[in-house]
PAPAMAR-442745 format. One record per residue (C-alpha): residue number from 1; x, y, z. Coordinates in pm, whole numbers. Each point is the difference from the previous one (the first is absolute). Layout:
<atoms>
+-----+--------+--------+--------+
|  nr |      X |      Y |      Z |
+-----+--------+--------+--------+
| NUM |      X |      Y |      Z |
...
+-----+--------+--------+--------+
</atoms>
This chain:
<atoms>
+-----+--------+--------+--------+
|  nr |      X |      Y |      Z |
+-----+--------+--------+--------+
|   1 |  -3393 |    210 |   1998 |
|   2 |    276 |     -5 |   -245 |
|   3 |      9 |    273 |   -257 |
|   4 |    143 |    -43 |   -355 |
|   5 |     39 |    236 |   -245 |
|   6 |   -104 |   -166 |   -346 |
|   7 |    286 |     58 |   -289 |
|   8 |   -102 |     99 |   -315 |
|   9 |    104 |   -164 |   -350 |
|  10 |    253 |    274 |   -103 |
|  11 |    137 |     53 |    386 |
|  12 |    230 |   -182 |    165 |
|  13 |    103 |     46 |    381 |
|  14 |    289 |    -25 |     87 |
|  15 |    148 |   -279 |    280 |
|  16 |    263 |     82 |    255 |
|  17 |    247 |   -200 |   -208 |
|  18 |    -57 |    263 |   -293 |
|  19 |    -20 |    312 |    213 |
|  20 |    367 |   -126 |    138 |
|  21 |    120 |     -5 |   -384 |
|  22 |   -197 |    298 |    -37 |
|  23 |    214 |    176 |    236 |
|  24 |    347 |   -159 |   -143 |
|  25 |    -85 |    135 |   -292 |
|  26 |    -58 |    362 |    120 |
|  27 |    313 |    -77 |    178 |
|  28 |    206 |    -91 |   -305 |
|  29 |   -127 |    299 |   -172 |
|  30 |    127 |    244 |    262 |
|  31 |    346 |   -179 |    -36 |
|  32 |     96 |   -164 |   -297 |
|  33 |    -88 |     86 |   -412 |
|  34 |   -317 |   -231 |     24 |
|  35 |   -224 |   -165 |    197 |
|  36 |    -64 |   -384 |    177 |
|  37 |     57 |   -132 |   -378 |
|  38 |    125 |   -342 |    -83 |
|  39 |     84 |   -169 |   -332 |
|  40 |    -69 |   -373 |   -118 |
|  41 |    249 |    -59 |   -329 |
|  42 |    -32 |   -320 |   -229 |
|  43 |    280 |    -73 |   -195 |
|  44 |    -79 |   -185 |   -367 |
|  45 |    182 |   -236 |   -168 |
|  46 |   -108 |    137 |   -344 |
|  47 |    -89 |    369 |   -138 |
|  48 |   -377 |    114 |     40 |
|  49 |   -176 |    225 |   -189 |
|  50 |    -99 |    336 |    162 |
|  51 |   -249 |    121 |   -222 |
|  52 |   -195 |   -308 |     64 |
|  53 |     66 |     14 |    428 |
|  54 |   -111 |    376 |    -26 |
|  55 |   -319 |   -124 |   -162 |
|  56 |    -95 |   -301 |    207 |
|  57 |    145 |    196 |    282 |
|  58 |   -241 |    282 |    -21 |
|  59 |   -283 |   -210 |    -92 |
|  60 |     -9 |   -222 |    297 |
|  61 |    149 |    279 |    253 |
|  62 |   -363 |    222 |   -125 |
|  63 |   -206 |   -317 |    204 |
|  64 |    143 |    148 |    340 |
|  65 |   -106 |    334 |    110 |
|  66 |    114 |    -46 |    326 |
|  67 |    380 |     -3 |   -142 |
|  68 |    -69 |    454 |    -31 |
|  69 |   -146 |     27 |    305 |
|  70 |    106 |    245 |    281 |
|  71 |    -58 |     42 |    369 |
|  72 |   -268 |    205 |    203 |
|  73 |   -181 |     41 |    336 |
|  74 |   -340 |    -98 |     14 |
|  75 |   -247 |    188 |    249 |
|  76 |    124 |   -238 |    262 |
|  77 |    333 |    105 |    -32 |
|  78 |    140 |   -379 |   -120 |
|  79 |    199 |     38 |   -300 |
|  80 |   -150 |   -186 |   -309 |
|  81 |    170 |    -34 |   -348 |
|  82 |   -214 |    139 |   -253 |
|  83 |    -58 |   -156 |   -302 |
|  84 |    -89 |    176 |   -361 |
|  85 |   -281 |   -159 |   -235 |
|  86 |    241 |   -102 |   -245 |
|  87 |    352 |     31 |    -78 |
|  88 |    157 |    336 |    -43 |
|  89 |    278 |    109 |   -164 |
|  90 |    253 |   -182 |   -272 |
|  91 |    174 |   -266 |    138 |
|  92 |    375 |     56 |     97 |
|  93 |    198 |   -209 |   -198 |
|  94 |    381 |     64 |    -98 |
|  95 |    224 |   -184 |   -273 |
|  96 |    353 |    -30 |      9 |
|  97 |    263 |   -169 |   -240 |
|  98 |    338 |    -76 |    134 |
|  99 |    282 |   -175 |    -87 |
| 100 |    178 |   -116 |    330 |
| 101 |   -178 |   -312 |    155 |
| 102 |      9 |    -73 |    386 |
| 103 |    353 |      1 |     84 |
| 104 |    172 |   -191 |    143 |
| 105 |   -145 |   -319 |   -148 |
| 106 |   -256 |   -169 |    248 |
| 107 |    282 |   -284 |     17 |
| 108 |    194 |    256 |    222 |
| 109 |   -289 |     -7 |    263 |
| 110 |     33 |    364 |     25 |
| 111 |   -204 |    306 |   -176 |
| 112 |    211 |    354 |     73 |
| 113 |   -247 |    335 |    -50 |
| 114 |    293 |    242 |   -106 |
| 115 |    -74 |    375 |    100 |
| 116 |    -96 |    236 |   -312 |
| 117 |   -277 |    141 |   -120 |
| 118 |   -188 |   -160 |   -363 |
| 119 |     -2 |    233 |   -305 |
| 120 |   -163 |    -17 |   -284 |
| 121 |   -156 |   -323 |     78 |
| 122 |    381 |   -160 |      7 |
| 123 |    261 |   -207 |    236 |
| 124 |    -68 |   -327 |    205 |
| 125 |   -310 |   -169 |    125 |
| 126 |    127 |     84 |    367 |
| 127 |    -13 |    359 |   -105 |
| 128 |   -336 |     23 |   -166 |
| 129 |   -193 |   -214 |    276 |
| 130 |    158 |    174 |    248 |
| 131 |   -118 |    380 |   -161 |
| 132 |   -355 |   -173 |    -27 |
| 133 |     18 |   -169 |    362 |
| 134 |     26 |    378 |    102 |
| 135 |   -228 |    190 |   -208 |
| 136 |   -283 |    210 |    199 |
| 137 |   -342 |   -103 |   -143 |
| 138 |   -136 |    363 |   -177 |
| 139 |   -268 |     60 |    256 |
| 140 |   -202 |   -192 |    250 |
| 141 |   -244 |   -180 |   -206 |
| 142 |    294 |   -174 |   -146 |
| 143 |     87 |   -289 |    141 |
| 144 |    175 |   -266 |   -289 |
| 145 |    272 |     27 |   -253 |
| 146 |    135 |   -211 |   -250 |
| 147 |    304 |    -77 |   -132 |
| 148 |    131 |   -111 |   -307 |
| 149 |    371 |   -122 |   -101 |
| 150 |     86 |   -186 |   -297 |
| 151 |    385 |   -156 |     30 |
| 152 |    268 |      0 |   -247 |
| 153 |     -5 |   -365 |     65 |
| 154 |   -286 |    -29 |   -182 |
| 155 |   -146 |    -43 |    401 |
| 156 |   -264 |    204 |    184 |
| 157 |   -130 |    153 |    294 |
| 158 |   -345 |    116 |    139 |
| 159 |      0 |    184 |    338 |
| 160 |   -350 |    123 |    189 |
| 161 |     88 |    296 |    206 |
| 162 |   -262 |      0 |    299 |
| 163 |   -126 |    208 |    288 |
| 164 |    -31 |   -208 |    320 |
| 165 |   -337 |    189 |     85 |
| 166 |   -107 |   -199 |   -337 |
| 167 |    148 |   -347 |     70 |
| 168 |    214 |   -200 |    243 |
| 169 |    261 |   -212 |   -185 |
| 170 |   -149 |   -312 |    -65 |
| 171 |   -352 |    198 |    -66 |
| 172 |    241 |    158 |   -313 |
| 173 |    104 |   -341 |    -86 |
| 174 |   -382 |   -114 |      9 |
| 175 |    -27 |    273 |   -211 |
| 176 |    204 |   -105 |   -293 |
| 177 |    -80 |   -326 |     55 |
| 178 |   -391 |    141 |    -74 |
| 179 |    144 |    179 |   -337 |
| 180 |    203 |   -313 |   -129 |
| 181 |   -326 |   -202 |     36 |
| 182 |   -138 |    295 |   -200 |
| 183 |    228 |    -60 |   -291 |
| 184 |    -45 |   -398 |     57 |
| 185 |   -391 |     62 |    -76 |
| 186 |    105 |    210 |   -327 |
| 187 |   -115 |    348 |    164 |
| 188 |   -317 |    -81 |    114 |
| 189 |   -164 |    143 |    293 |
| 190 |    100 |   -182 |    301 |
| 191 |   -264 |     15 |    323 |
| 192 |    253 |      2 |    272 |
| 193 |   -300 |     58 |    294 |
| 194 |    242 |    192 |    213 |
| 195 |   -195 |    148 |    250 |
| 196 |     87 |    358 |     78 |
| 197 |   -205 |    138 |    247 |
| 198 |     14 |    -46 |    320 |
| 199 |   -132 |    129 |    383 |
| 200 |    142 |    272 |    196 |
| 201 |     56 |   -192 |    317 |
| 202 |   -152 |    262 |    185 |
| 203 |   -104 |   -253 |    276 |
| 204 |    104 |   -211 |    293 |
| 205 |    204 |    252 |    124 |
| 206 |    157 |   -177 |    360 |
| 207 |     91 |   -275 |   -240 |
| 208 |    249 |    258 |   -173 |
| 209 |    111 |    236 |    305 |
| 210 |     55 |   -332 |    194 |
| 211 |    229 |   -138 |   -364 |
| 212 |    177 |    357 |     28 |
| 213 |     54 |    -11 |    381 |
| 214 |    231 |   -329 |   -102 |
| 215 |    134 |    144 |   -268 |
| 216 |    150 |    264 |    180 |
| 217 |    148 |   -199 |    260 |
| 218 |    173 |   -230 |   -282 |
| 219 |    170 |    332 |   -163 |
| 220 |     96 |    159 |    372 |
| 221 |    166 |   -382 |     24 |
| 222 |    160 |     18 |   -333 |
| 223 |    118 |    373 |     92 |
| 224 |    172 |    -76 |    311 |
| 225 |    317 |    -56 |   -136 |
| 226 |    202 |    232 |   -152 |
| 227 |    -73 |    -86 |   -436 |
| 228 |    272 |      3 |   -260 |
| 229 |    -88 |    192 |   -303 |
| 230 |    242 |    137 |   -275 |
| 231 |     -8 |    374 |     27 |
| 232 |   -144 |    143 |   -312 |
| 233 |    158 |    193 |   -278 |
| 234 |    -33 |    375 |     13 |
| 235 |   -282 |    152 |   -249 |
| 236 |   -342 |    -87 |   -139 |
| 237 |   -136 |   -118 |   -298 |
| 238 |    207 |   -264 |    -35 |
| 239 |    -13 |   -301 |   -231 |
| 240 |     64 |   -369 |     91 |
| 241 |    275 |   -250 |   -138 |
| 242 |    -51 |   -406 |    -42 |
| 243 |    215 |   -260 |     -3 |
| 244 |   -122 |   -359 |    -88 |
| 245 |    124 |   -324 |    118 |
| 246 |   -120 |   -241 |   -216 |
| 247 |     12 |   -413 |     93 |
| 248 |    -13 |   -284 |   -273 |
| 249 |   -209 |   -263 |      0 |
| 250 |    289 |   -205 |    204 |
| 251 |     73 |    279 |    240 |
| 252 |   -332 |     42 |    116 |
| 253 |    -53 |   -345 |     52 |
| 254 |    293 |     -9 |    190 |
| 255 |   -134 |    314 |    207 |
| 256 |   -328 |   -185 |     64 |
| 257 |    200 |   -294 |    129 |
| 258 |    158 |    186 |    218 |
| 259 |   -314 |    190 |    152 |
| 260 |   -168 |   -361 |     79 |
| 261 |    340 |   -116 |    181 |
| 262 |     68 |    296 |    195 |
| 263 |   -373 |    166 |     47 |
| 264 |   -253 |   -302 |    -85 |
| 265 |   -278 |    -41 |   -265 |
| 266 |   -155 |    264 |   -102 |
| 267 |    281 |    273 |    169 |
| 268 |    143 |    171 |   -312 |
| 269 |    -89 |    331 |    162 |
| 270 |    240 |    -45 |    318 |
| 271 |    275 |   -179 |   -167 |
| 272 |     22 |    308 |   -253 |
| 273 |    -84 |    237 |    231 |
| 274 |    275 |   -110 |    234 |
| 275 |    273 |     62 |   -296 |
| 276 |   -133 |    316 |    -77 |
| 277 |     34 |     90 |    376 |
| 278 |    335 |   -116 |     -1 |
| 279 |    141 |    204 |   -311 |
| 280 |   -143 |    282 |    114 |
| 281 |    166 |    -15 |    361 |
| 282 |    321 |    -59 |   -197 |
| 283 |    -62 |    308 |   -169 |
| 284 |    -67 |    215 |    328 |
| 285 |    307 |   -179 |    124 |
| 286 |    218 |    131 |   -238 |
| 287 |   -131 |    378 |     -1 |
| 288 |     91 |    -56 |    392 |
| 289 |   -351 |     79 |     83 |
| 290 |   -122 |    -67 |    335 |
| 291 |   -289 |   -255 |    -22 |
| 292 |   -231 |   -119 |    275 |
| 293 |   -270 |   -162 |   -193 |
| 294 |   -112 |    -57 |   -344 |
| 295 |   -359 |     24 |    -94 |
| 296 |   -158 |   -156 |   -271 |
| 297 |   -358 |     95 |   -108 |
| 298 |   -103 |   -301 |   -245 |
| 299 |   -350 |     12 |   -175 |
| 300 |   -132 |   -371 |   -120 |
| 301 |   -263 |   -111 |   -174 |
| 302 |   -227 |   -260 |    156 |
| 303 |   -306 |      0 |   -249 |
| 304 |    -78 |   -322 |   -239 |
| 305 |     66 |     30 |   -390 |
| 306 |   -413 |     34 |    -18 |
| 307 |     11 |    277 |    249 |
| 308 |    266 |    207 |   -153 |
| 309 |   -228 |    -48 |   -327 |
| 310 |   -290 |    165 |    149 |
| 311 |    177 |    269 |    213 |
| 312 |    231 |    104 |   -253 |
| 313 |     24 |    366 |      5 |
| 314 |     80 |    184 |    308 |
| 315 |    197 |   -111 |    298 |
| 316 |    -43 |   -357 |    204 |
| 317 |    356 |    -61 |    133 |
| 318 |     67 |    -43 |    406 |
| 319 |    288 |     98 |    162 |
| 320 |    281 |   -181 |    206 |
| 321 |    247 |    162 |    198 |
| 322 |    345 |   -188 |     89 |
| 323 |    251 |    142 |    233 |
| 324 |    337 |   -137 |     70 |
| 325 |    275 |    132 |    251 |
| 326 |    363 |     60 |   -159 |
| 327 |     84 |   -270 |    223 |
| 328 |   -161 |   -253 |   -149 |
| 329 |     41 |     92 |   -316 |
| 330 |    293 |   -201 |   -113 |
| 331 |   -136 |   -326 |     83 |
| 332 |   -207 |   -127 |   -265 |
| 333 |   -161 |   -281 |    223 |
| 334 |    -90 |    227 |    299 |
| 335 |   -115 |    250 |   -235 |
| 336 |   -234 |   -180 |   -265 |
| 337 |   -165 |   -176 |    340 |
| 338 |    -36 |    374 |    140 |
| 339 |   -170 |     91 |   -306 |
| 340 |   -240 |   -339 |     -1 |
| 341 |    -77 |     36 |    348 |
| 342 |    -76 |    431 |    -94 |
| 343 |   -233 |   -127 |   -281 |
| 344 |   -177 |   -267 |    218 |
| 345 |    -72 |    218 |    312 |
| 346 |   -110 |    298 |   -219 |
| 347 |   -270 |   -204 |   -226 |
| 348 |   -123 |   -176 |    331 |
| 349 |      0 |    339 |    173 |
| 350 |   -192 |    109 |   -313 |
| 351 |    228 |    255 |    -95 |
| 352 |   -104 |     39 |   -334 |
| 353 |   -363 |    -12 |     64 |
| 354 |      9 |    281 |    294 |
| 355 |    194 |    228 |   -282 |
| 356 |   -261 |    -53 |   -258 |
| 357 |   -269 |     79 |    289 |
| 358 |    155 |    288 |    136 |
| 359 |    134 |    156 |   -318 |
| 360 |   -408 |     85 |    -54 |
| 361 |     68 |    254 |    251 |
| 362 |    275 |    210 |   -151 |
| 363 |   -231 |     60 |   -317 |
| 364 |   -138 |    336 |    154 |
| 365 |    373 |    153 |     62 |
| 366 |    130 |    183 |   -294 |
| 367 |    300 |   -112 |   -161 |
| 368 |    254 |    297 |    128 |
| 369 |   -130 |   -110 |    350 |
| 370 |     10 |   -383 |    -75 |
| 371 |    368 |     11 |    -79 |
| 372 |    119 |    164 |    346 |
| 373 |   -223 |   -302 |    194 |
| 374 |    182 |   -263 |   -203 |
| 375 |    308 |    108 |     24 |
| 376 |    -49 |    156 |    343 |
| 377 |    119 |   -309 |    236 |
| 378 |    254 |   -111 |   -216 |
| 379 |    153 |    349 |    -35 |
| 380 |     47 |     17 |   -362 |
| 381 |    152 |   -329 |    -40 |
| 382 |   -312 |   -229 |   -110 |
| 383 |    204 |   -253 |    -73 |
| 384 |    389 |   -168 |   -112 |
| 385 |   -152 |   -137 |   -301 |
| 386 |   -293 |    -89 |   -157 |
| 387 |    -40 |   -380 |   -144 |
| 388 |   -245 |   -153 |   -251 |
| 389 |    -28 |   -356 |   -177 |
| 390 |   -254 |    -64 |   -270 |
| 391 |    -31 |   -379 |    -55 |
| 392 |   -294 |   -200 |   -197 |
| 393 |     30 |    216 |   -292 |
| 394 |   -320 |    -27 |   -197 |
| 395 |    132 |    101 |   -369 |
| 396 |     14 |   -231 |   -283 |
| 397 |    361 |    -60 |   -170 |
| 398 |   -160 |    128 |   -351 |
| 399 |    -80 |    367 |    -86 |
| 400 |   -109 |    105 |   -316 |
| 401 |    194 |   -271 |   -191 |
| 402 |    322 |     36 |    201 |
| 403 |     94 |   -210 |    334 |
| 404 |     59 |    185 |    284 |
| 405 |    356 |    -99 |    113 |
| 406 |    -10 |    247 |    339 |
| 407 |   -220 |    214 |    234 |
| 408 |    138 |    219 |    268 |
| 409 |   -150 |    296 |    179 |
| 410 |    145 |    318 |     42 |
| 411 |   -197 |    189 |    331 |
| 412 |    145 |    352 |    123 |
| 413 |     44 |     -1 |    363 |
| 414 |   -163 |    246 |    253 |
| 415 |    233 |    231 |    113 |
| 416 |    135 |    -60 |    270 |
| 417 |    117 |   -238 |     61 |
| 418 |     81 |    -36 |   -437 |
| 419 |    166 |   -286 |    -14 |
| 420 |   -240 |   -355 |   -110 |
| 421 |     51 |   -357 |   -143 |
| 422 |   -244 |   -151 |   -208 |
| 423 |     12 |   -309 |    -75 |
| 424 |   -274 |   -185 |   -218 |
| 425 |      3 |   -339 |   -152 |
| 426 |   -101 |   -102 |   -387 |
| 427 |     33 |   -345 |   -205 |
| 428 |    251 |   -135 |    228 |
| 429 |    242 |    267 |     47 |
| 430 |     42 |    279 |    268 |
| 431 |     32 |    373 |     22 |
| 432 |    128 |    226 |    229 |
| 433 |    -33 |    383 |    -15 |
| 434 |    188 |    249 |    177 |
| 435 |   -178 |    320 |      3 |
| 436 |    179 |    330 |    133 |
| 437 |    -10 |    367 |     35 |
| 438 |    286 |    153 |   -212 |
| 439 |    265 |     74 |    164 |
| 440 |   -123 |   -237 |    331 |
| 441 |    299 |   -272 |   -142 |
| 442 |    297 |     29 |   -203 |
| 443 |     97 |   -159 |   -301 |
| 444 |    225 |   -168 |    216 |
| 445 |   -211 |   -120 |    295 |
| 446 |   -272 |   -136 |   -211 |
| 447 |    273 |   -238 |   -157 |
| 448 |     72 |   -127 |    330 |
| 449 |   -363 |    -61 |     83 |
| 450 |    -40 |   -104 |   -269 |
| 451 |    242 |   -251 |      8 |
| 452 |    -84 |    -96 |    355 |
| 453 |   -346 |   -106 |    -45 |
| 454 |     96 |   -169 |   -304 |
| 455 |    241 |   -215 |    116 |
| 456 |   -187 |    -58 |    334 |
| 457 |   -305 |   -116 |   -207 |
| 458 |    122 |   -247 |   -201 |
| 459 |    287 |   -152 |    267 |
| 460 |    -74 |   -366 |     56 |
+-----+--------+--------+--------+
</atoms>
């Protein structure tokens, strides 16, 4: 007889997928100034008016309790997130005016976030979304802030600071996308029938100790070899830097192009992934660092449009990993068909399904105990780098009477391994992020890498 435990309309338990972010989270805390935050930035064509965001803002943000919710242990034991009746609190929502514009121009294909701290609500873009990109939330009931930056070139800027216990990336796209079809309907309520309740999968328990059984042979495999890792600066509560690659419209083309000749249809995710993978051995290279293997851990999204519309908040991502020996590494043909062949065995092996299954059974381990078994087999080292791409944007081009030239994501990186790239992909052009600890690169290495992947990327 299977036995359920029914969910009730302001509890939500959580899934194995967000007790894992759960614990990054608690691990980021411990280690860096914030937690497992990420930021989504759109970048305006025009200037917007902040007193009229801040009101539609708050109006349509007061619809979704869940967004101050926190979490607790139910009598079971499985974590739940708890939401409140109704929206608490004022929302946060900051304003800034500055005169320097995103330098260098777009045209340059390259976005530099200088060092220094913001004051008085002046200096570059790069400066203030970096501060914001950083910013603890106040308390843990908190788990969205908002940004505002008008441009002395008469451009603007809205960035949505988020907690990954809240959303995944593209559920914080959804998101926005749910608020600019707000406006569209001039501020009227909008039923978005997101279901937010769920089950505790407290049941068919085999099925998950058999799905853990196979994950733990796949990490033991991935641990055999000796991992490559930067070492990590010295001191806590550190901040992260960001440098952005951005592609035009030609560029990008060009990049796609060269994904279908050298990877196939469909294989933007090895091609770039192979590049990155590449850079970053040049890097390791140079420090003289020995290197047996580089490991990739790669989270994907593999839901329809409709099904990121209904599961919008909390987490729904799987999980890929990719490991390539430092012999390989150089040749891009051996090692894009490494990674295709990775990617085909795991999702046949059902990789990603066993770690959704078996993540159900970490839920009862506290999070100081949760991050010694993760990072247990691995010892320390979790991982080279950690690699993203966000296609099938859902935003319109239009936002409150501007156009939306750009959208890029700025995520913080669990530490270790602190070092990510991002990319995401918006009205025909691409993005790529690179997200690291401070004092992880130098100025001078993350020109190189820079440099590397961009020239790799768009080489015909």
């Amino acid at each position: 007889m299977r036995f359920v435990i029914p969910s009730s309309k302001n509890k939500r338990y959580l899934t194995g997928c967000d007790w894992v972010i759960s614990a990054l989270d608690y691990i980021m805390k411990e280690t860096t100034s914030a937690g497992n935050m990420s930021q989504v930035v759109l970048m305006m064509d025009s200037a917007t008016s902040f007193s009229e965001l801040q009101r539609h803002l708050a109006k349509f943000i007061s619809e979704f309790p869940v967004i101050n919710g926190n979490v607790r242990r139910d009598i079971n034991l499985c974590p739940y997130w708890r939401m409140p009746g109704k929206t608490e609190g004022n929302l946060n929502f900051t304003s800034y005016e500055i005169s320097t514009p995103l330098c260098p121009p777009p045209e340059s294909g390259r976005a530099d976030l200088p060092r220094g701290e913001l004051k008085g609500g002046e200096g570059d873009l790069w400066t203030v979304l970096s501060r914001c990109a950083n910013r603890p939330f106040k308390d843990d009931t908190e788990h969205l802030a908002f940004h505002h930056i008008n441009m002395g070139n008469h451009k603007s800027c809205l960035a949505m600071t988020f907690d990954h216990r809240l959303f995944d990336a593209r559920g914080a796209e959804s998101f926005l996308r749910l608020f600019q079809q707000y406006l569209e309907s001039g501020g009227t309520s909008i039923s978005s029938d997101i279901p937010l309740t769920g089950p505790a999968h407290l049941s068919d328990w085999m099925k998950k100790f058999l799905a853990g059984r196979n994950v733990n042979r796949k990490i033991m495999s991935l641990s055999e070899q000796p991992l490559a890792a930067l070492p990590l600066p010295d001191g806590k509560k550190k901040a992260f830097r960001y440098r952005l690659i951005r592609f035009n419209e030609q560029e990008t083309q060009t990049i796609y192009d060269n994904a279908y000749r050298t990877a196939g249809y469909l294989m933007e995710l090895p091609y770039m992934l192979s590049i990155i993978m590449q850079a970053v051995n040049g890097l390791f290279q140079k420090r003289k660092i020995e290197q047996v293997s580089y490991l990739a851990s790669v989270s994907i999204d593999m839901r329809s449009s409709q099904d990121i519309k209904q599961e919008m908040f909390f987490n729904h991502v799987s999980y890929l990993f990719f490991q390539a020996g430092s012999s390989i590494v150089n040749s891009r043909k051996e090692l894009v068909n490494s990674i295709k062949m990775q990617m085909y065995e795991q999702v046949k092996a059902g990789v990603p399904r066993d770690l959704m299954e078996a993540s159900h059974l970490t839920r009862i381990a506290p999070l100081a105990l949760f991050n010694k078994v993760i990072s247990g087999p691995f010892k320390g080292k979790i991982a080279t780098f950690i690699f993203s791409h966000v296609s099938k944007n859902p935003l319109s081009t239009e936002f409150m009477g501007a156009k939306i030239e750009d959208v890029f994501h700025m995520p913080r990186v669990p530490v270790p391994p602190g070092l990510g790239f991002f990319s995401n992909y918006f009205n025909g052009r691409l993005n790529l992020v690179i997200s690291y600890l401070d004092g992880l690169l130098s100025d001078d290495e993350l020109d190189v890498l820079e440099k590397e992947i961009k020239d790799r990327m768009v080489d015909s």
